[in-house]
C-alpha positions as CSV (number, residue, x, y, z in Angstrom):
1,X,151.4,191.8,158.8
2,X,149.3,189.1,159.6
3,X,145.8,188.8,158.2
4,X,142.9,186.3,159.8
5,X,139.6,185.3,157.9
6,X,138.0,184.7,161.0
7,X,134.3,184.9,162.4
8,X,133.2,188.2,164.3
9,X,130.1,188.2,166.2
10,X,127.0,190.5,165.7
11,X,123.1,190.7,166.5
12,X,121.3,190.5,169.5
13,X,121.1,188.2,172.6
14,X,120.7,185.1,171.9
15,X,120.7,185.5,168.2
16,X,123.8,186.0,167.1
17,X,124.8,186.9,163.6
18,X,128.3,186.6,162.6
19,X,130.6,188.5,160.0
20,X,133.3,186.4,158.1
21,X,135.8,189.1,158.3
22,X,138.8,189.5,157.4
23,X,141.5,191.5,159.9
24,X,144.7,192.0,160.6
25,X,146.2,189.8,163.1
26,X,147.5,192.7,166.0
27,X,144.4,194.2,166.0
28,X,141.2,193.2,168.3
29,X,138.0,191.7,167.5
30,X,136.3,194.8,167.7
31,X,138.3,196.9,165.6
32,X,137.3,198.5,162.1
33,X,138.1,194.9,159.7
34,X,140.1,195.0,156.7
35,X,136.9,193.7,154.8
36,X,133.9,192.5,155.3
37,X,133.0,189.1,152.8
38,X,130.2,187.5,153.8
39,X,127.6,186.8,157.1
40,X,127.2,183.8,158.9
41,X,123.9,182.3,160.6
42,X,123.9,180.2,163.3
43,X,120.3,180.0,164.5
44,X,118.9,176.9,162.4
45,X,115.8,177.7,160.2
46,X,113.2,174.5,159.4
47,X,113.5,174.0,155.6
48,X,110.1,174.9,153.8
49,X,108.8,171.4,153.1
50,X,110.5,169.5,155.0
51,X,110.1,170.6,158.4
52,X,112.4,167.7,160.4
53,X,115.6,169.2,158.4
54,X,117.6,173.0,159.5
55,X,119.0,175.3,157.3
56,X,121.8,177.8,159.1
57,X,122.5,180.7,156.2
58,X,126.0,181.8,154.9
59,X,126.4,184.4,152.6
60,X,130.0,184.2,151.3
61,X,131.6,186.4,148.1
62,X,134.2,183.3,147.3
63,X,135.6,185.7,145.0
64,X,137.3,187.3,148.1
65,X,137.5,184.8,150.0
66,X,139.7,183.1,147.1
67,X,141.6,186.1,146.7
68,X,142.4,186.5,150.3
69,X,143.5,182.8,150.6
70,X,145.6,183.8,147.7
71,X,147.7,186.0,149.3
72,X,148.3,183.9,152.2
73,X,145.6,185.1,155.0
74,X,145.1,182.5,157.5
75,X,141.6,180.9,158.0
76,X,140.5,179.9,161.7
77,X,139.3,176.6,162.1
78,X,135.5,177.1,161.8
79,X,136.7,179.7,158.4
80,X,138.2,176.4,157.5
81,X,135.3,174.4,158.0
82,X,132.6,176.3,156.4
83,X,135.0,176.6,153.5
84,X,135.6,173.1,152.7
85,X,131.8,172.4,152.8
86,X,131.5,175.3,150.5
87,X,134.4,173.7,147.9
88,X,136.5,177.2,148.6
89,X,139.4,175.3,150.0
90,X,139.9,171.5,149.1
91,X,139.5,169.1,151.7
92,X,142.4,167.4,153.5
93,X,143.8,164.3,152.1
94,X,143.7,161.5,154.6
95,X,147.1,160.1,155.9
96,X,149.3,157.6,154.5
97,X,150.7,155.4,156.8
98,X,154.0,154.0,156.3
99,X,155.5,150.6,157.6
């Protein structure tokens, strides 16, 4: 069995709202997830006093997200993303180069 952490979308034209899910790997997109652990926003909001900067809200229960990482479920490459800037997952060291 393989389980995803991976983004499903929700909302309404042109403002989509997205689920951090996780899922098993055989079944679709828009079957019933294995959990639900957090929401993702992707419309930018200004930032109350300083309107030249966005906010985009994420609502993640890193408790579960840690757990499910724990027991080997496979982020997908935006999962990844928001993760790292979240501290969830550490960031890649770079590459060591050898002569």
């Amino acid at each position: 069995m393989g389980v995803r952490i991976r983004l499903v979308r929700m909302g309404l034209k042109r403002n989509p709202i997205y689920n951090i899910t996780v899922s098993d790997n055989k079944r679709g997109l828009n079957k019933k997830p294995i959990e639900v652990i957090g929401t993702y926003d992707a419309h930018s909001k200004p930032l109350p006093g300083a309107p030249d900067k966005k906010l985009k809200e994420v609502h993640i229960d890193f408790e579960r997200a840690r757990y499910w990482l724990g027991v080997g479920a496979q982020p997908s490459d935006t999962i990844c993303s928001l993760f790292r800037k979240f501290g969830i997952m550490p960031k890649p060291s770079p590459p060591t180069h050898k002569k």
